[in-house]
C-alpha positions as semicolon CSV with decimal commas, in nm:
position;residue;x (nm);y (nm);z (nm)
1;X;13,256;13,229;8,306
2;X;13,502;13,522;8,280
3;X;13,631;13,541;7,969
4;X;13,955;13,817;7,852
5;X;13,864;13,912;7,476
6;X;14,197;14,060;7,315
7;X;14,235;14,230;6,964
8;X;14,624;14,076;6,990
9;X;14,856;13,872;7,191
10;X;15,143;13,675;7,109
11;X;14,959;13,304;7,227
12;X;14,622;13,244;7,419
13;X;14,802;12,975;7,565
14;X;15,068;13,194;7,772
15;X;14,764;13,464;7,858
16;X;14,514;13,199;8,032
17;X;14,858;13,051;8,198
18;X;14,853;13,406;8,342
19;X;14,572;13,494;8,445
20;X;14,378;13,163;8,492
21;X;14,308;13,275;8,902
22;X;14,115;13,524;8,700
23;X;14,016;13,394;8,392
24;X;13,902;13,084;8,275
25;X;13,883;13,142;7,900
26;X;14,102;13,375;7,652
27;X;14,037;13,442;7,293
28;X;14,186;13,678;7,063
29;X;14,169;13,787;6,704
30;X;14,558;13,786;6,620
31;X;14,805;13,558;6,804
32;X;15,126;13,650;6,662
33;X;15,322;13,269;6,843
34;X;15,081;13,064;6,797
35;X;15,128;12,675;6,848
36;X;15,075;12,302;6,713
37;X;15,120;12,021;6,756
38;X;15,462;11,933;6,835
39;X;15,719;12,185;6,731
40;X;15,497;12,308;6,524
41;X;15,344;12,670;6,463
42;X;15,013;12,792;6,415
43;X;15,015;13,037;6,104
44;X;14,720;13,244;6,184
45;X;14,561;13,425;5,896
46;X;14,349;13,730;5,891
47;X;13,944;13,659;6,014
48;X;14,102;13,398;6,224
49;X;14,027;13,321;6,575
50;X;14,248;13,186;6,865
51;X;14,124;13,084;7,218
52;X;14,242;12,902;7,516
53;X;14,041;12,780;7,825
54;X;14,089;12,557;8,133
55;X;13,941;12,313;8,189
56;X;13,944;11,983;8,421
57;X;14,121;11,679;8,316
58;X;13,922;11,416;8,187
59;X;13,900;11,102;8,347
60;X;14,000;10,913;8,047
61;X;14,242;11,165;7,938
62;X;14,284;11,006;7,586
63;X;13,992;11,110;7,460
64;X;13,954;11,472;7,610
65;X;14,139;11,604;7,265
66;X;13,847;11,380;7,066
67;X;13,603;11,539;7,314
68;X;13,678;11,898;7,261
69;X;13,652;11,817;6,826
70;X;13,321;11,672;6,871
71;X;13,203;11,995;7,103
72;X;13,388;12,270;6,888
73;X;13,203;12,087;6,561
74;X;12,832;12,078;6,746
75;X;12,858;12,430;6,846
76;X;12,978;12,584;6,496
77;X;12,671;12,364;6,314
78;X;12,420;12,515;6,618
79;X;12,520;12,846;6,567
80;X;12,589;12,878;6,165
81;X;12,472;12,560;6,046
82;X;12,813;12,447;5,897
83;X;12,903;12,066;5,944
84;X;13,257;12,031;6,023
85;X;13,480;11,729;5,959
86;X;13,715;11,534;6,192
87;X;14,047;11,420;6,138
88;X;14,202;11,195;6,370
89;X;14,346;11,331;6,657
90;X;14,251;11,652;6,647
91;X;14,195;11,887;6,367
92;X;13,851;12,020;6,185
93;X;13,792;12,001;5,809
94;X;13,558;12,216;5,565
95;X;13,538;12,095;5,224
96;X;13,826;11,889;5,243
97;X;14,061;12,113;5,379
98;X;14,192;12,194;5,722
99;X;14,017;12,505;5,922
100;X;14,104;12,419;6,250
101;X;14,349;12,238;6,513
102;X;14,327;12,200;6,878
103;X;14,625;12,221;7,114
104;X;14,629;12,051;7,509
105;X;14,855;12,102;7,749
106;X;14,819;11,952;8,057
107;X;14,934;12,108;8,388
108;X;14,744;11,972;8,685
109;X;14,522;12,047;8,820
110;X;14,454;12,223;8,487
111;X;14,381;12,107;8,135
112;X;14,462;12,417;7,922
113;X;14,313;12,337;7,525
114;X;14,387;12,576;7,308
115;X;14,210;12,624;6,956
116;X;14,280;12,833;6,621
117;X;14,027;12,875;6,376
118;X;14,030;12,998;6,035
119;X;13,647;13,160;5,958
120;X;13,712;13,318;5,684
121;X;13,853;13,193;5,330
122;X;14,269;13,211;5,290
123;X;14,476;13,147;5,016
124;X;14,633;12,846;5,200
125;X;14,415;12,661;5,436
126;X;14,029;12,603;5,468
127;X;13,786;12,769;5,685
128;X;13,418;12,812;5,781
129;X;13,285;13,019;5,572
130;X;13,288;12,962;5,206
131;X;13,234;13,300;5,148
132;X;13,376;13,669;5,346
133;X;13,208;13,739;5,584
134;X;13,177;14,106;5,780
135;X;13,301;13,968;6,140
136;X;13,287;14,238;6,416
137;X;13,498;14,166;6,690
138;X;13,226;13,994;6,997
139;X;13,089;13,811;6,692
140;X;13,362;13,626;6,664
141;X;13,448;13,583;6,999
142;X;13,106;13,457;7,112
143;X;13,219;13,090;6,934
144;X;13,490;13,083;7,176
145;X;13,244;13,192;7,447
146;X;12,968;12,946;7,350
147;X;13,162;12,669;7,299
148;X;13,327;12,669;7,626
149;X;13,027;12,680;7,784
150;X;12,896;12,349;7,574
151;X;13,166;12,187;7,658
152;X;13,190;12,219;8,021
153;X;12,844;12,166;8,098
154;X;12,852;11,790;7,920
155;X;13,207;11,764;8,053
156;X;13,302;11,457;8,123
157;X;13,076;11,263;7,789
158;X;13,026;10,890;7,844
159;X;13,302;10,781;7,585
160;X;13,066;10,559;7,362
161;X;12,847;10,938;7,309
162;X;13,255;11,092;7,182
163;X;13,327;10,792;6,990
164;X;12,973;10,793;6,830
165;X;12,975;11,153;6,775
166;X;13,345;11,173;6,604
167;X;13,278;10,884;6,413
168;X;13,002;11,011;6,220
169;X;13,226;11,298;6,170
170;X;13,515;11,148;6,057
171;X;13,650;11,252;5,728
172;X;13,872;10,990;5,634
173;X;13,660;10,686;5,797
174;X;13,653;10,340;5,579
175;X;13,948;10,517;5,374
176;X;14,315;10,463;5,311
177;X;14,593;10,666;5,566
178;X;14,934;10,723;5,661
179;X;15,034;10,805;5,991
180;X;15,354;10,897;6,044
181;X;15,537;10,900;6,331
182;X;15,885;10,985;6,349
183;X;16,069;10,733;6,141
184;X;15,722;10,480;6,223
185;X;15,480;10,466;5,929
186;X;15,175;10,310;5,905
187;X;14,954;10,247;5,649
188;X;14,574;10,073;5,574
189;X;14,216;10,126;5,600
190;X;14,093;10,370;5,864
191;X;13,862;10,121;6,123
192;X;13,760;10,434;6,368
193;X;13,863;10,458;6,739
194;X;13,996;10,189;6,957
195;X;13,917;10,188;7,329
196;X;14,172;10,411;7,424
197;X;14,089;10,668;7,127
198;X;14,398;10,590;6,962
199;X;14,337;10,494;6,544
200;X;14,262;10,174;6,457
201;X;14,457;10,123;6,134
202;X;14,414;9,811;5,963
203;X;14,333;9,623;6,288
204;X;14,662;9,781;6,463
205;X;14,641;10,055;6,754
206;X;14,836;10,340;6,658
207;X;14,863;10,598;6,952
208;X;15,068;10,894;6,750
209;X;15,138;11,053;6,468
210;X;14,999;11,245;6,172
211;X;14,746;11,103;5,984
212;X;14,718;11,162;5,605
213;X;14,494;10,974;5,369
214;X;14,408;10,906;4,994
């Protein structure tokens, strides 16, 4: 796999757009336009880490975003140890807070997913490490590296091994949400994953929105 480390760029996203007859995953330690979900933006922090790689579309392409958390989580607990949460659709908890969000944009024949990372503690947001680390740069990038490589040699999971796998990482599972979307709001108990992927909220299907719970 050829992979472009880059101290900066404005978003991983536009670079592997670019070069992806080359390159087939990006990573850098500062993305200055970094993206969300939506119209949101990605504030990245300092010891953060963005990537982007291409991959193939997933036959069930509702749960490739639900594929990629479960992948990105297995491959930060084989190489540090550290469990990470899962919050439905696609972001990764530590302690309670987010430390991670995952972006797809589909282009056929491409998938691009795009990831930011916080490793190391912020005022704002969580992150991996509890504690500062000393990060040089091809230690950080080798997550990017090694979980691209995870994820594309599994690629495509049966869907009961994702749901099975995000389930028992699921941070707000059994619990009370909100999801929000637009002027929609939905609230109940969190049931897991319907067939589709979508959140099962109180018995209903909900497809959309962001999820918050109590």
């Amino acid at each position: 796999m050829k992979h472009l480390k880059l101290n900066e760029c404005n978003s991983t996203q536009e670079e592997i757009k670019r070069h992806v007859d080359v390159y087939q995953l990006v990573s850098t330690e500062k993305q200055l336009l970094g993206r969300g979900r939506g119209e949101n933006s990605w504030s990245h922090e300092e010891g953060s880490l963005a990537f982007s790689f291409s991959s193939p579309v997933h036959p069930h392409l509702t749960w490739q975003s639900l594929e990629v958390a479960v992948s990105l989580a297995k491959t930060i607990e084989e190489l540090w140890g550290i469990k990470i949460g899962l919050k439905w659709p696609n972001d990764l908890y530590n302690h309670d807070k987010k430390c991670g969000g995952i972006l797809l944009k589909l282009e056929q024949p491409h998938m691009f997913i795009g990831v930011g990372i916080n490793l190391q503690p912020s005022t704002h947001w969580g992150s991996v490490f509890d504690k500062k680390k000393s990060l040089n740069q091809n230690w950080a990038h080798d997550l990017a590296y090694q979980f691209a490589l995870n994820y594309l040699e599994s690629f495509p999971s049966p869907l009961k091994k994702i749901e099975e796998a995000w389930t028992q990482r699921c941070v707000h599972l059994n619990k009370m949400v909100t999801i929000q979307d637009g002027e929609e709001i939905h609230s109940g108990l969190f049931n897991g994953l319907g067939v589709n992927g979508e959140a099962i909220v109180g018995g209903k299907s909900i497809y959309n929105g962001t999820l918050r719970w109590t």
